[in-house]
Backbone bond lengths (Angstrom), bond angles and torsions (degrees), N, CA, C in turn:
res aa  C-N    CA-C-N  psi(-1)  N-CA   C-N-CA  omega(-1)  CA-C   N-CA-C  phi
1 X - - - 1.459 - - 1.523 111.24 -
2 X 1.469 106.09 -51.73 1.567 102.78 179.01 1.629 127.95 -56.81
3 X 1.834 107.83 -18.95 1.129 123.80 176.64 1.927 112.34 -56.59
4 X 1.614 93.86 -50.56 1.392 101.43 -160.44 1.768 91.67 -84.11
5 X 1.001 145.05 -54.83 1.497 140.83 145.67 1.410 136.05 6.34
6 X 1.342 109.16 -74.45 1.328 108.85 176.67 1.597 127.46 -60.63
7 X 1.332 88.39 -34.50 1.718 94.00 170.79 1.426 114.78 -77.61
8 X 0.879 116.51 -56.55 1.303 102.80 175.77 1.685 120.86 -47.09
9 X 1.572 121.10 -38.65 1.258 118.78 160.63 1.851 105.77 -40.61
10 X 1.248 103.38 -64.01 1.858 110.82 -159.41 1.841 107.17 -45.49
11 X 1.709 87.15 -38.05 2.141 94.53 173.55 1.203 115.24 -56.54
12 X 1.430 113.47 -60.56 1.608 112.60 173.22 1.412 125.79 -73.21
13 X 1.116 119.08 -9.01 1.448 103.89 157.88 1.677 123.66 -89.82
14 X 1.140 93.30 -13.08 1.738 109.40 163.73 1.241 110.52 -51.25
15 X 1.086 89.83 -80.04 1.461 109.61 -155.97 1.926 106.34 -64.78
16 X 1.186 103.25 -16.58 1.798 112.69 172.79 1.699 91.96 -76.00
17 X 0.818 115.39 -32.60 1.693 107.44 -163.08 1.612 99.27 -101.09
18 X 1.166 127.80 -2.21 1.734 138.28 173.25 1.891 91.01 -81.32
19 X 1.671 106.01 -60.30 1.567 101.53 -173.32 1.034 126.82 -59.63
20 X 1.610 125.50 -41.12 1.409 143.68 152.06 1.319 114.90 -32.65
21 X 1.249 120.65 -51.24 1.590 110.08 173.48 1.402 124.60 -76.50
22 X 1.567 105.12 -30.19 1.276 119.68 174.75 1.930 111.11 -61.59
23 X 1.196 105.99 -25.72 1.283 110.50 -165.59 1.745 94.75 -111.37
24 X 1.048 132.71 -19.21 1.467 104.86 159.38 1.800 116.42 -97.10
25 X 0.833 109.40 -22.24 1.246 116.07 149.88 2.008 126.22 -26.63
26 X 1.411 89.19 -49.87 1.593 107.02 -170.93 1.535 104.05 -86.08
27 X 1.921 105.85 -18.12 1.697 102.50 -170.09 1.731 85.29 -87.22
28 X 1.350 105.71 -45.41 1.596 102.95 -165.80 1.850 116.84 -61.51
29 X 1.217 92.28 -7.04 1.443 88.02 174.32 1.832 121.18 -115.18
30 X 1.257 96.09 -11.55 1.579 96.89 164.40 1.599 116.33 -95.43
31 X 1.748 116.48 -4.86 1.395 112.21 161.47 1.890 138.22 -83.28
32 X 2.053 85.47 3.09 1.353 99.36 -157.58 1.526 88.66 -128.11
33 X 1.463 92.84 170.33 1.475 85.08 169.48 1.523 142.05 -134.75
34 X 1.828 77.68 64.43 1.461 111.47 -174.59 1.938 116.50 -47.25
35 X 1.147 92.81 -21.05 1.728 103.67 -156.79 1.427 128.85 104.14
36 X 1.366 117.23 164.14 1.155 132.56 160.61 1.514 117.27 -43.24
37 X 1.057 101.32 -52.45 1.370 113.59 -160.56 1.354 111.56 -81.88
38 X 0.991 122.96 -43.76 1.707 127.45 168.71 1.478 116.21 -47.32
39 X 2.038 102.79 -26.60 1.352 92.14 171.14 1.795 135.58 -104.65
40 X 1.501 71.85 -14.08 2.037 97.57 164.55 1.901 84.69 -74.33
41 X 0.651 146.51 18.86 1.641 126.80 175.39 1.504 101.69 -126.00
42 X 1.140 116.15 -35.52 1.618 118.52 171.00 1.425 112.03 -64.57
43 X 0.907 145.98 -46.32 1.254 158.77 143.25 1.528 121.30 -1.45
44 X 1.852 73.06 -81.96 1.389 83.68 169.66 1.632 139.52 -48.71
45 X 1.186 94.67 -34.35 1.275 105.13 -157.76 2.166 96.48 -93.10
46 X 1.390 109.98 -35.15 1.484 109.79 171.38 1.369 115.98 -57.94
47 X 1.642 131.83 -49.75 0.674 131.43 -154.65 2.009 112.44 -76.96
48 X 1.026 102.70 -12.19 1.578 115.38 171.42 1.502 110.51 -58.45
49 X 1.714 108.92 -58.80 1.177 119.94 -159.70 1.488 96.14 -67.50
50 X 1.623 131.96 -40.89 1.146 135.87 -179.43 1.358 105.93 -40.25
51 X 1.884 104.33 -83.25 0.962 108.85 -176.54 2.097 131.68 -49.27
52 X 1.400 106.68 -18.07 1.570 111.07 160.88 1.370 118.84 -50.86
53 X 1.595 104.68 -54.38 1.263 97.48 -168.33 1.087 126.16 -78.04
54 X 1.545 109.38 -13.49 1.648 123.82 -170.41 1.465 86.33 -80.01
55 X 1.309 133.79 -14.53 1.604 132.15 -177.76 1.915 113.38 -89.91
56 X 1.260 99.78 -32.63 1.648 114.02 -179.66 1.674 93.26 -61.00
57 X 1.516 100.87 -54.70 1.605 103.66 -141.47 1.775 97.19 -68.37
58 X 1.146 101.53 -23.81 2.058 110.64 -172.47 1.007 92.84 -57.17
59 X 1.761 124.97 -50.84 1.609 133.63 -148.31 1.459 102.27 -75.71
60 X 1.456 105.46 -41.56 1.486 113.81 170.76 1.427 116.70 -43.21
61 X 1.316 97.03 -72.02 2.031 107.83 -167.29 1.693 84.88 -62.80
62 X 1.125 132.40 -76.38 1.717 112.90 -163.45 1.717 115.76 -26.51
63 X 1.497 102.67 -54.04 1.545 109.81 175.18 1.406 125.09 -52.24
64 X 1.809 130.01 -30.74 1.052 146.85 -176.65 1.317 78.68 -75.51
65 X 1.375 131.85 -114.48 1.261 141.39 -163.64 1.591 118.18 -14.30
66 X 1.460 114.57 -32.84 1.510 96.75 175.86 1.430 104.62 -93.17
67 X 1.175 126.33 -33.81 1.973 116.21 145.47 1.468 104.60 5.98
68 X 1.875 104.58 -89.52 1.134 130.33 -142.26 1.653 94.54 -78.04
69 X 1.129 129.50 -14.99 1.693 127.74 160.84 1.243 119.95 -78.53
70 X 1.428 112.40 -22.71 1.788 112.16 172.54 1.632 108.87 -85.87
71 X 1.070 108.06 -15.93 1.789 114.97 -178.29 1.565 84.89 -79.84
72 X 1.464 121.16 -94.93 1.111 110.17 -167.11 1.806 126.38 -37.25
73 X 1.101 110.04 -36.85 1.556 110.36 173.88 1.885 109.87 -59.07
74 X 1.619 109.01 -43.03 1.711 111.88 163.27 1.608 115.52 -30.45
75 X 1.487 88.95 -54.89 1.530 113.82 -158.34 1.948 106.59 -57.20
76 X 1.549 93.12 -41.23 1.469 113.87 -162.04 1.370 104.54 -67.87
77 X 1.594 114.09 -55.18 1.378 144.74 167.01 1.807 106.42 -28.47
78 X 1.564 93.02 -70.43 1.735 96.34 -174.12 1.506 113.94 -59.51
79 X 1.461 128.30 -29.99 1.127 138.88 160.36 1.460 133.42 -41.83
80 X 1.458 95.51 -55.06 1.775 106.08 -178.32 1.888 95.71 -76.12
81 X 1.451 130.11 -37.47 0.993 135.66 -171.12 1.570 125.32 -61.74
82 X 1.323 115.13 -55.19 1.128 136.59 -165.76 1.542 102.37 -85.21
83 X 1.667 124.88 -46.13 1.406 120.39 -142.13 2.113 75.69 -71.27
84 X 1.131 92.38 -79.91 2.168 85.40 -171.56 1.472 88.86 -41.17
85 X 0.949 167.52 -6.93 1.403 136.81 -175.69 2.027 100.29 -84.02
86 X 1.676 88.40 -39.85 1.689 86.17 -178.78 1.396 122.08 -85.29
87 X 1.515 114.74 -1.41 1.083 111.76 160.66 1.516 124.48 -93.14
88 X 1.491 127.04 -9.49 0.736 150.20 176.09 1.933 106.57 -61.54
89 X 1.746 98.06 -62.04 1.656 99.89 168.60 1.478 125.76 -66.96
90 X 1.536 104.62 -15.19 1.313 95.87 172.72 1.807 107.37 -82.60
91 X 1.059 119.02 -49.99 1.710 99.84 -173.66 1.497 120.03 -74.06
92 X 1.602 100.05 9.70 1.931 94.42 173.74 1.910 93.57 -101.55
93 X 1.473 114.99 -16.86 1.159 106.57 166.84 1.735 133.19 -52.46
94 X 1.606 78.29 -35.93 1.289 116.48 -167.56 1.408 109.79 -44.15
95 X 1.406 91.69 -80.23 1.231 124.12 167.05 1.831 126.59 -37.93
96 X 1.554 113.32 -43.66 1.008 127.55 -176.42 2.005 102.00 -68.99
97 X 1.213 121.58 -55.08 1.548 116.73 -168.89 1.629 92.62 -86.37
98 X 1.358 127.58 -32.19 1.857 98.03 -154.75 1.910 88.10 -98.64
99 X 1.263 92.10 -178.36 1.705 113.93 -156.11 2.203 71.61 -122.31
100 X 1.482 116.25 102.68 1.186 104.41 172.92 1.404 114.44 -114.78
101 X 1.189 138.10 170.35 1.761 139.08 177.83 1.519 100.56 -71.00
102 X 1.312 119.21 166.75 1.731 131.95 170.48 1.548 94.72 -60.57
103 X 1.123 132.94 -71.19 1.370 132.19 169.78 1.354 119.33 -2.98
104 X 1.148 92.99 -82.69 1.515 115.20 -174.53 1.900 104.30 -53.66
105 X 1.181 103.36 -39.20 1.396 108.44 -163.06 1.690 112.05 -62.45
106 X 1.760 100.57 -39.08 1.256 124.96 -162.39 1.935 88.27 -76.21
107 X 0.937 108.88 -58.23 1.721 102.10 174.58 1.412 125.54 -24.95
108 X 1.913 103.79 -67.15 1.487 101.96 -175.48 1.437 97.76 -89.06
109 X 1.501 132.13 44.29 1.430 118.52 156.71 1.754 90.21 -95.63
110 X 1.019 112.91 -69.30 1.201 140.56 -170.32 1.780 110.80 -35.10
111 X 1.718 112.11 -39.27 1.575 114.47 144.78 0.877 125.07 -56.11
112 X 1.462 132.08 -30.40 1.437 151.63 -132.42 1.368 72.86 -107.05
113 X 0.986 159.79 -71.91 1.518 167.35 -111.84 1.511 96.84 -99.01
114 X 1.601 119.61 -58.18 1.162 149.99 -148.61 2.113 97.42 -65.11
115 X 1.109 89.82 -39.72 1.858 121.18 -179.38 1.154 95.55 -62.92
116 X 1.739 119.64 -78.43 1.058 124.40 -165.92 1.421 126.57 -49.85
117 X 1.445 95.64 -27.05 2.120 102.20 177.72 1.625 115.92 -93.30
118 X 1.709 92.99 -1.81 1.447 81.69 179.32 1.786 111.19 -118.75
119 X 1.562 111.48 9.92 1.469 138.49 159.02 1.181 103.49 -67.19
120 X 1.563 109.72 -58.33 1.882 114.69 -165.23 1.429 96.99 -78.15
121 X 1.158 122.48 -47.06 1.542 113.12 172.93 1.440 123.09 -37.63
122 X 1.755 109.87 -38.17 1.229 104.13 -177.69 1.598 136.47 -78.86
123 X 1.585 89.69 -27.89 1.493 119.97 175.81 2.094 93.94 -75.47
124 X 0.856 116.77 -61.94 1.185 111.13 -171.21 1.721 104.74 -40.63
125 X 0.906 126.34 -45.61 1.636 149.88 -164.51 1.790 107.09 -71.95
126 X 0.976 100.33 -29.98 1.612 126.11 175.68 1.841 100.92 -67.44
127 X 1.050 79.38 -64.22 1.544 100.99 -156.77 1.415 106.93 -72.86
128 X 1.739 117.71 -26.39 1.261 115.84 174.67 1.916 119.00 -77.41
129 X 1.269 89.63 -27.14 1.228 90.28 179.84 1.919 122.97 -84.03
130 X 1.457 87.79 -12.72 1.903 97.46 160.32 1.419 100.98 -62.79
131 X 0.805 103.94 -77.93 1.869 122.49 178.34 1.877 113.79 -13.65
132 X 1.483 91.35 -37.18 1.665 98.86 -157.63 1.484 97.58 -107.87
133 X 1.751 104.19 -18.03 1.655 90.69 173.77 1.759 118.13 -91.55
134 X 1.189 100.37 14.42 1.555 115.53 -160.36 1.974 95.14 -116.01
135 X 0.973 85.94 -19.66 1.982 100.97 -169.74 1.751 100.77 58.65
136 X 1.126 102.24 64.44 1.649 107.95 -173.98 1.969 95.34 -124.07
137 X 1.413 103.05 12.30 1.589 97.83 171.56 1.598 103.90 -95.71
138 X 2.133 103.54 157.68 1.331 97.14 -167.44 1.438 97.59 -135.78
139 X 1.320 122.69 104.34 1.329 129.21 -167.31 1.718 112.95 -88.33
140 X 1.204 115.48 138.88 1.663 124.33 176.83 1.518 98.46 -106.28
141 X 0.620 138.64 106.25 1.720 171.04 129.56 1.569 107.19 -1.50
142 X 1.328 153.66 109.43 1.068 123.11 135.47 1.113 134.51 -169.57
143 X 1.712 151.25 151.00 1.135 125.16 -125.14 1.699 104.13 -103.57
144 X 1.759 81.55 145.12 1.812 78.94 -148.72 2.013 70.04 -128.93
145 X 1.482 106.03 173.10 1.573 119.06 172.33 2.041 101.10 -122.05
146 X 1.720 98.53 124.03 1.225 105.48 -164.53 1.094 119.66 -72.02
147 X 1.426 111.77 -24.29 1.478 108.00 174.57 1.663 128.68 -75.53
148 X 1.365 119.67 -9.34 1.312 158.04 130.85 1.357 106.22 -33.35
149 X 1.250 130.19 -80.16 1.087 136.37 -151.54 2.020 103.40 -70.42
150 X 1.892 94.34 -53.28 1.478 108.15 -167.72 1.963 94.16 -55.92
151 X 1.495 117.28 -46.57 1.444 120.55 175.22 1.324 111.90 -4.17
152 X 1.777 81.83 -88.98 1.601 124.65 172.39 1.512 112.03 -9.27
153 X 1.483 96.23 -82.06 1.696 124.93 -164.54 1.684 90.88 -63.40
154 X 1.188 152.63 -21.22 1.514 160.96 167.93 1.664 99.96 -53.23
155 X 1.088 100.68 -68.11 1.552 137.77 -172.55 1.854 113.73 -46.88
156 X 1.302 107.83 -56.32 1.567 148.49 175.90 1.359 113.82 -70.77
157 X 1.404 113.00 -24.64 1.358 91.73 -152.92 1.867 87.10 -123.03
158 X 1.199 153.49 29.88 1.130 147.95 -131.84 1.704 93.25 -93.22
159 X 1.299 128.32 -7.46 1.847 136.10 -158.40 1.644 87.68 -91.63
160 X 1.272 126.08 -46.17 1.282 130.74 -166.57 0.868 117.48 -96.73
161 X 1.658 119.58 -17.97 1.970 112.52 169.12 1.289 104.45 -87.49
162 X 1.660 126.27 -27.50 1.373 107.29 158.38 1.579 101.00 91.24
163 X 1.063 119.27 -139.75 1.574 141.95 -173.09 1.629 95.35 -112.69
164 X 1.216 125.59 -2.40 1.367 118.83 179.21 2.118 112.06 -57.61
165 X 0.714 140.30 148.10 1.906 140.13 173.72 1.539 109.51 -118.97
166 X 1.750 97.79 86.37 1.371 131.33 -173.09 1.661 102.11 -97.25
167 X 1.881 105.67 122.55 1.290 113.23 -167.65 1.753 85.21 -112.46
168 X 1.287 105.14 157.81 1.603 101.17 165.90 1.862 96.37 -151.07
169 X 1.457 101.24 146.84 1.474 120.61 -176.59 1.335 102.57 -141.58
170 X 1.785 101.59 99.35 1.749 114.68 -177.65 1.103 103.65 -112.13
171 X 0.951 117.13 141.96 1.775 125.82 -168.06 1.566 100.89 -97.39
172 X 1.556 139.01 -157.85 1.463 104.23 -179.88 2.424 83.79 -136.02
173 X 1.247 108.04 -145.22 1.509 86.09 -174.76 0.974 113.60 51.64
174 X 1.591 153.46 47.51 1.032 152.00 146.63 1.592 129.04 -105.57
175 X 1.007 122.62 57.41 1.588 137.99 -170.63 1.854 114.06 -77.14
176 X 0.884 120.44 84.46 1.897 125.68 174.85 1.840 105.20 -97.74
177 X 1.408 80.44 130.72 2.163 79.86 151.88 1.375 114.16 -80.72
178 X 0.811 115.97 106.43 1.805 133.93 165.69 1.469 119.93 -101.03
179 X 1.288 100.14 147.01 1.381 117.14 156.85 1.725 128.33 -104.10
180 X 1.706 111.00 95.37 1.303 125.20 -144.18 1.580 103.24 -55.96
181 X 1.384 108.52 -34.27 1.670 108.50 -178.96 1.346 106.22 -63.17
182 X 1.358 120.40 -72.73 1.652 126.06 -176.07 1.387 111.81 -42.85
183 X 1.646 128.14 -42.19 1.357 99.66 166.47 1.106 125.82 -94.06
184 X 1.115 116.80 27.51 1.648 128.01 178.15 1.537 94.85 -75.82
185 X 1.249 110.54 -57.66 1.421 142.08 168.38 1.437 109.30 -22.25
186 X 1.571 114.85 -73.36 1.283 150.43 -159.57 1.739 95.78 -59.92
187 X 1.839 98.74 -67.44 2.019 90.56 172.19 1.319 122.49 -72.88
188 X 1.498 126.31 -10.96 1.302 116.27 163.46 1.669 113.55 -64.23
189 X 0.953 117.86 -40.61 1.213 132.06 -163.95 1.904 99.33 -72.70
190 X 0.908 116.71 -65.54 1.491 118.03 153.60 1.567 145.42 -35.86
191 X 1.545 103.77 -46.97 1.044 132.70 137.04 1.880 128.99 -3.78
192 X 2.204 83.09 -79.23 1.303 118.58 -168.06 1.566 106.71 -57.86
193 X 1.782 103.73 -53.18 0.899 129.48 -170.78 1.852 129.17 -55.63
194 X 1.622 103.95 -49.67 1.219 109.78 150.59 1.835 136.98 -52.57
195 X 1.902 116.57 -44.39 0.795 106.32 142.90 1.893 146.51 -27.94
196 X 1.382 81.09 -51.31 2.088 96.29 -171.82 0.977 80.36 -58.75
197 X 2.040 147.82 -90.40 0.874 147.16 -92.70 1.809 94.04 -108.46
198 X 1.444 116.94 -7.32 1.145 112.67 -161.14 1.927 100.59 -98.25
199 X 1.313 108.47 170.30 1.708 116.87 -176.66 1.540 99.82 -62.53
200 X 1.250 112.58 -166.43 1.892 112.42 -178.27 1.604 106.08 -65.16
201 X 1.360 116.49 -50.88 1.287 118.39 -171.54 1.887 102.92 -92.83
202 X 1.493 113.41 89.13 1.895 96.42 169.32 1.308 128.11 -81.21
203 X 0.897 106.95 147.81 1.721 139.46 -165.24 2.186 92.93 -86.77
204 X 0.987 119.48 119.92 1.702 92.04 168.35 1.585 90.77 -163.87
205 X 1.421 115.75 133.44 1.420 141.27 -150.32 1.695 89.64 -130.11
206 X 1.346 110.10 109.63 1.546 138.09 148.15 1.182 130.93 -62.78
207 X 1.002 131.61 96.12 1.767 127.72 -169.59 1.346 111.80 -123.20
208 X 1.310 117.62 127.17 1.434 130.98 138.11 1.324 148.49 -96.14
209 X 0.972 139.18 156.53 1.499 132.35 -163.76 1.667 98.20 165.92
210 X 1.563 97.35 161.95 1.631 128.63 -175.66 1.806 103.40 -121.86
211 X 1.543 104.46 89.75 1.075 77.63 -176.85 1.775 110.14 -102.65
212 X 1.121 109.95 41.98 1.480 127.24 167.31 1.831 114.39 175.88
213 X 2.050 81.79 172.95 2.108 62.90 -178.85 1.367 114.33 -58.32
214 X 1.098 104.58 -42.09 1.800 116.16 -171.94 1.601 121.41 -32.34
215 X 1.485 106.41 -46.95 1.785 112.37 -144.18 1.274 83.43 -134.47
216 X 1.264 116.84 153.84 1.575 139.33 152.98 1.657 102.78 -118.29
217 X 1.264 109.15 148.43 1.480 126.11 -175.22 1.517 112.96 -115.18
218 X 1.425 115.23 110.86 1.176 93.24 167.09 1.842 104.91 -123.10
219 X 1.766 106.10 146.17 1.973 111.31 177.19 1.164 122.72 -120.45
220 X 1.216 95.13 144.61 1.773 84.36 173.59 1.587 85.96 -122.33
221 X 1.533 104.31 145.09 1.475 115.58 167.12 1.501 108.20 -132.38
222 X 1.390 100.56 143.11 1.452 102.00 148.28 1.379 134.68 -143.36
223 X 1.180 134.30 177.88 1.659 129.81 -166.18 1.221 111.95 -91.40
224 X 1.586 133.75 21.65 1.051 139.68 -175.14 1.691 143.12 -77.18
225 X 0.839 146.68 -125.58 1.850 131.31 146.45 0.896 121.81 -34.23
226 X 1.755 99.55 -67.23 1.660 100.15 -170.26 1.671 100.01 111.17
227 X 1.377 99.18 175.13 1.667 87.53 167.11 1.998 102.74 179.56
228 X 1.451 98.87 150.32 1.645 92.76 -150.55 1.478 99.56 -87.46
229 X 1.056 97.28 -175.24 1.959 120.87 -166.63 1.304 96.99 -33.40
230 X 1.361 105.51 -73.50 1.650 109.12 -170.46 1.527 124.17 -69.40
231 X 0.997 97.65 -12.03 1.520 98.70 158.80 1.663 142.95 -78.77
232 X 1.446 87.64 -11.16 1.314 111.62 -170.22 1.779 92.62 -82.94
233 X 1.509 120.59 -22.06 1.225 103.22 -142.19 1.754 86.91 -112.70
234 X 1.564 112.45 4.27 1.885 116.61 -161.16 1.612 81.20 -108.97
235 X 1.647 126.08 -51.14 0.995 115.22 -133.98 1.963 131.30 -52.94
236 X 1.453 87.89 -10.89 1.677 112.58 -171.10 1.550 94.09 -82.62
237 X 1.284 120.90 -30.43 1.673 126.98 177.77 1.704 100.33 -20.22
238 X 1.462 124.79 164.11 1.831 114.81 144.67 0.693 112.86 -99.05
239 X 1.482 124.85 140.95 2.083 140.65 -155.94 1.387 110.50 69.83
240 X 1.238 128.79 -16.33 1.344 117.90 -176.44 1.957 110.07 -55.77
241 X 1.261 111.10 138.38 1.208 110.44 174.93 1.419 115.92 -133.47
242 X 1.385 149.11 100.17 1.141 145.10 172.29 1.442 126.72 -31.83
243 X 1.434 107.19 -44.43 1.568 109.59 170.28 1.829 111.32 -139.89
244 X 0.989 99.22 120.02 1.750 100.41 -176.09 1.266 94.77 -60.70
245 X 1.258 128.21 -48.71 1.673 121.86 -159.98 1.091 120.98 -49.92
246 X 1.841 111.05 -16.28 1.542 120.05 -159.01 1.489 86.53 -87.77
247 X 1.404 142.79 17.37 1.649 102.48 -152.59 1.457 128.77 42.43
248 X 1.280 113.18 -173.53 1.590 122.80 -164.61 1.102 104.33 91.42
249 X 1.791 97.17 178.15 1.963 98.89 -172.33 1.393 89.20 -140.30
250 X 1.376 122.85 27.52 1.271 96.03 174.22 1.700 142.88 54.55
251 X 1.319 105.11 32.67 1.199 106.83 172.49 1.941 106.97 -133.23
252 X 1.011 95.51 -20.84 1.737 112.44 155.63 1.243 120.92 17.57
253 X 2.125 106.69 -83.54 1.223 139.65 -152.24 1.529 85.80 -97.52
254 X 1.193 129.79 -60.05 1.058 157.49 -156.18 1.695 96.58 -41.40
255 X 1.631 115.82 -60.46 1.560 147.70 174.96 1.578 93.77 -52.43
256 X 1.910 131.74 -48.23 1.564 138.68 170.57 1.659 106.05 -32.50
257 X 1.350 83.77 -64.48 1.510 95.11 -171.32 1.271 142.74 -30.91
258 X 1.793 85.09 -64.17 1.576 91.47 -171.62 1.561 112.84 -90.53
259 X 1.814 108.25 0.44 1.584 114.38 172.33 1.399 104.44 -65.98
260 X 1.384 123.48 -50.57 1.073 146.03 -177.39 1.395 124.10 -48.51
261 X 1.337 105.66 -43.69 1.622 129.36 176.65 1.303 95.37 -72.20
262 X 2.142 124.05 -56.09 1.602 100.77 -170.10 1.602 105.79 -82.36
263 X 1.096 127.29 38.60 1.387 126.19 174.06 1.699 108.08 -122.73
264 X 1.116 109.50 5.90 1.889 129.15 170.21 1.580 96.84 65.09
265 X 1.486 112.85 44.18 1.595 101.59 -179.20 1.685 96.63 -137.72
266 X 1.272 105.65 176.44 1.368 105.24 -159.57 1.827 95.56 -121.04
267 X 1.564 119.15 166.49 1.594 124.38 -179.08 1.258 94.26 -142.70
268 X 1.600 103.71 150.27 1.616 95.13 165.08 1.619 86.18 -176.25
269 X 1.359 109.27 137.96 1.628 123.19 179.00 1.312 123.78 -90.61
270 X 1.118 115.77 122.01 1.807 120.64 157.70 1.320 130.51 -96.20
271 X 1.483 97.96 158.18 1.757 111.48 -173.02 1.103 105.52 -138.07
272 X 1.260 124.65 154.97 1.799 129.48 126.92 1.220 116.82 -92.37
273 X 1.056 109.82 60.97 1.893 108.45 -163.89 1.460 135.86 43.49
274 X 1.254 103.38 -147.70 1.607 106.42 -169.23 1.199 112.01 -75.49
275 X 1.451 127.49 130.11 1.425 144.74 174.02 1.144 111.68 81.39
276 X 1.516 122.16 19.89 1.794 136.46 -156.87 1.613 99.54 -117.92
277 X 1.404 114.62 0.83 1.486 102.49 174.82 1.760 99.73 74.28
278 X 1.593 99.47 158.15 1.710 108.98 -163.33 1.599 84.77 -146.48
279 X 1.682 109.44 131.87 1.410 120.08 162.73 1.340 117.03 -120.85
280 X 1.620 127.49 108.64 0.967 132.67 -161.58 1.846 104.09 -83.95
281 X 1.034 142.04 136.62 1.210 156.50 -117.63 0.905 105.74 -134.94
282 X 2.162 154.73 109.86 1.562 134.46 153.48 1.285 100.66 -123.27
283 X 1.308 94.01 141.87 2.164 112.26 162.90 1.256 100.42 -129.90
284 X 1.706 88.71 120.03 1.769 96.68 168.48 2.155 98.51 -122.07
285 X 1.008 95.85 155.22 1.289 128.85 168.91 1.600 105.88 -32.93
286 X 1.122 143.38 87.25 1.429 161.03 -169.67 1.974 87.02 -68.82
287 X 1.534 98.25 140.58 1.717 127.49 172.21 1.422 114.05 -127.10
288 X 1.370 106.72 135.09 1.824 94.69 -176.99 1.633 85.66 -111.35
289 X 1.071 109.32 178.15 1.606 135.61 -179.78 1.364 96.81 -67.98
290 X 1.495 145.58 -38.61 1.176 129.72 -172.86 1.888 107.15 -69.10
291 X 1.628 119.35 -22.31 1.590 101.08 -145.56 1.748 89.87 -98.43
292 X 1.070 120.58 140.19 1.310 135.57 174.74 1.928 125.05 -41.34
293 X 1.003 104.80 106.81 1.483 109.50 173.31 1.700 119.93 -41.77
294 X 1.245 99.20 166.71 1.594 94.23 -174.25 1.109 100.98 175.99
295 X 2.067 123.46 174.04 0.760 136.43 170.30 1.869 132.18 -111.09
296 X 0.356 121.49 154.74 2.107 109.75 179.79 1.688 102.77 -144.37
């Protein structure tokens, strides 16, 4: 606290003692009869130093703050890493001293498994988002039908929805160029996200629709926290995290984004605030059956 504090004291008293001079300065020279010019030159010359520091101190607080996003992202990191890692040593411990039944055995393999996809998940997630902040990702393009696809990924993915009670309402006419991996990516990541934030059992509603020729929409909602104004508008940030308590590392939404961005479509999240549930928002670029397939 005292870090982020004191400086900011040292700015404002600066800069009170920059105006103060600046402003007797301006009395002492319109009571005398120094000239015009002595006071067009005072001016001049104060208002630099003002404006510098009001430029240092921005550079400062931006720099503090992404500090305090790489700590918390540490924080997030050691979390997703370690907790399956320590559960991981406990059921090979497990295993190693007690004399257990096939039963039993087949269980903590089957956690054991449960760890392992959600370790590689994390590292994978790491690593994708190097990739995407570097623009070193390489997308294959191609025209796929979403309600097809969202099916699919419903269908496919049953390890990661878990016990979650996932409704989906796809309208049909929905043709996008996609890249099937990256948004594979994109609803896992969404997916994940609604879960964390949601009660033990989540509620999370899939939607499609055209709501013009232009755009196709696709949402995911769920009935979970929720999350307020300004959060709605950080959460795509990288490291940003809405609630530390949840775990995560904050790079999540962040990974939405810029899939989203190289897919020429736009994201953006809604709330009614806290405990109001959060529906995360995509429009991509709508394809009809007449326009020619391709790759990018």
């Amino acid at each position: 606290m005292r870090r982020t504090v004191l400086p900011i004291i040292i700015f404002v008293v600066g800069q009170l003692a920059s105006v103060a001079i600046l402003v007797l300065w301006v009395v002492n020279q319109a009571t005398t009869d120094a000239g015009v010019g002595w006071l067009l030159l005072g001016i001049f010359l104060m208002v630099p130093v003002i404006g510098g520091a009001a430029l240092v101190f921005t550079y400062w607080t931006k720099s503090r703050l992404m500090d305090d996003e790489r700590v918390n992202f540490i924080s997030g990191v050691s979390h997703e890493l370690l907790t399956p890692l320590a559960s991981l040593r406990l059921y090979t411990e497990t295993m190693q001293i007690r004399d257990i039944d096939a039963q039993k055995k087949k269980e903590i393999l089957t956690s054991m498994l449960e760890d392992i996809e959600r370790l590689s998940g994390s590292i994978s997630g790491i690593l994708l988002a190097s990739k995407l902040e570097r623009g070193k990702t390489v997308y294959r393009f191609e025209k796929r039908d979403m309600a097809e696809f969202i099916g699919r990924y419903i269908e496919s993915n049953s390890s990661l929805i878990g016990n979650a009670e996932v409704t989906a309402e796809l309208a049909s006419n929905c043709l996008c160029m996609v890249d099937e991996n990256s948004m594979s990516v994109v609803m896992n990541n969404l997916v994940s996200n609604a879960k964390r934030y949601s009660s033990a059992v989540a509620k999370i509603k899939i939607g499609l629709r055209r709501p013009d020729e232009k755009w196709i929409c696709v949402s995911v909602r769920d009935e979970g926290e929720g999350m307020g104004r300004k959060d709605q508008k950080k959460v795509f940030k990288m490291f940003y995290r809405v609630s530390h308590s949840q775990g995560g590392m904050g790079i999540g939404l962040y990974s939405v984004r810029q899939i989203i961005k190289a897919h020429k479509g736009k994201v953006w999240a809604e709330s009614s605030g806290r405990a109001r549930g959060t529906s995360i928002n995509i429009l991509l670029p709508a394809q009809d059956d007449s326009e020619d397939n391709g790759n990018g």
